[in-house]
C-alpha positions in Angstrom: -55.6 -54.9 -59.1 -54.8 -56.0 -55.7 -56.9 -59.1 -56.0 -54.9 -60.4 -59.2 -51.8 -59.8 -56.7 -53.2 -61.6 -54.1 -54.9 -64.6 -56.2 -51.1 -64.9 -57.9 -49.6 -64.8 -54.3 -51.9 -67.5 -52.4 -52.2 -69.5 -55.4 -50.1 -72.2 -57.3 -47.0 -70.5 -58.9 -48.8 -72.3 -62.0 -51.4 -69.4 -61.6 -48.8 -66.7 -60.8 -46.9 -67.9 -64.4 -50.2 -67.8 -66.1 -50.5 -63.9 -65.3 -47.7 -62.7 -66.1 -47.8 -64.5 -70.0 -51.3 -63.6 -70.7 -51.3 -59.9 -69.7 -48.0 -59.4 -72.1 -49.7 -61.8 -74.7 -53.1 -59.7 -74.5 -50.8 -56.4 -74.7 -48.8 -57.3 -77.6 -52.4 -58.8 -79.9 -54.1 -55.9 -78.5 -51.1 -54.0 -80.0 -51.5 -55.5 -83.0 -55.0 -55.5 -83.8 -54.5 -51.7 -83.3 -52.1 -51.3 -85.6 -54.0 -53.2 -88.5 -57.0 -51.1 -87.7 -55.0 -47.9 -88.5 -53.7 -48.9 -91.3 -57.2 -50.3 -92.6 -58.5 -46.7 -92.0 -55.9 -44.7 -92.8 -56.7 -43.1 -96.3 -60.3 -43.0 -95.0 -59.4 -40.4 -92.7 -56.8 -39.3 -94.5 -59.4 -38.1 -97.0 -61.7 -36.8 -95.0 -59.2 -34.8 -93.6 -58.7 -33.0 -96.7 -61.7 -32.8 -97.4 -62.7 -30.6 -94.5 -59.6 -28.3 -95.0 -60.3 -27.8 -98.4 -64.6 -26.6 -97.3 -62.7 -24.6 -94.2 -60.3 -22.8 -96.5 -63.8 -22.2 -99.4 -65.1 -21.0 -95.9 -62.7 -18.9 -95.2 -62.7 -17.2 -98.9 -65.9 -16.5 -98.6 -64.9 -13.3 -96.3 -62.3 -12.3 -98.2 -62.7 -8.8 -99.8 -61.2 -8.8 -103.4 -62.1 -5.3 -104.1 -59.8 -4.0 -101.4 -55.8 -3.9 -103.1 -53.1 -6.1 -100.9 -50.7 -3.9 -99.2 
């Protein structure tokens, strides 16, 4: 990290100016392709989700006694 501060420094304020708008740029697209891959996936995991809750909870029935009366 120090070497981007000391390129920018000993360089052209060109270069400096160039840093700081790509690294924001690059923040916000990365940003955004992060957001569209949520929302691709979403209901995928979503439904897996379930899915697994619903095979825990069958799990978990599988120990219940219904011989013995709920107090």
């Amino acid at each position: 990290m120090q070497m981007i501060y000391a390129a920018a420094a000993s360089s052209s304020p060109a270069f400096a100016a160039l840093i700081w708008w790509l690294v924001p740029f690059f923040a916000v697209l990365g940003a955004i392709i992060y957001v569209i891959w949520i929302a691709k996936f979403k209901d995928k995991y979503a439904n897996e989700t379930n899915r697994s809750v619903t095979k825990f909870q069958s799990f978990q029935d599988t120990f219940r006694d219904d011989s013995t009366p709920n107090s």
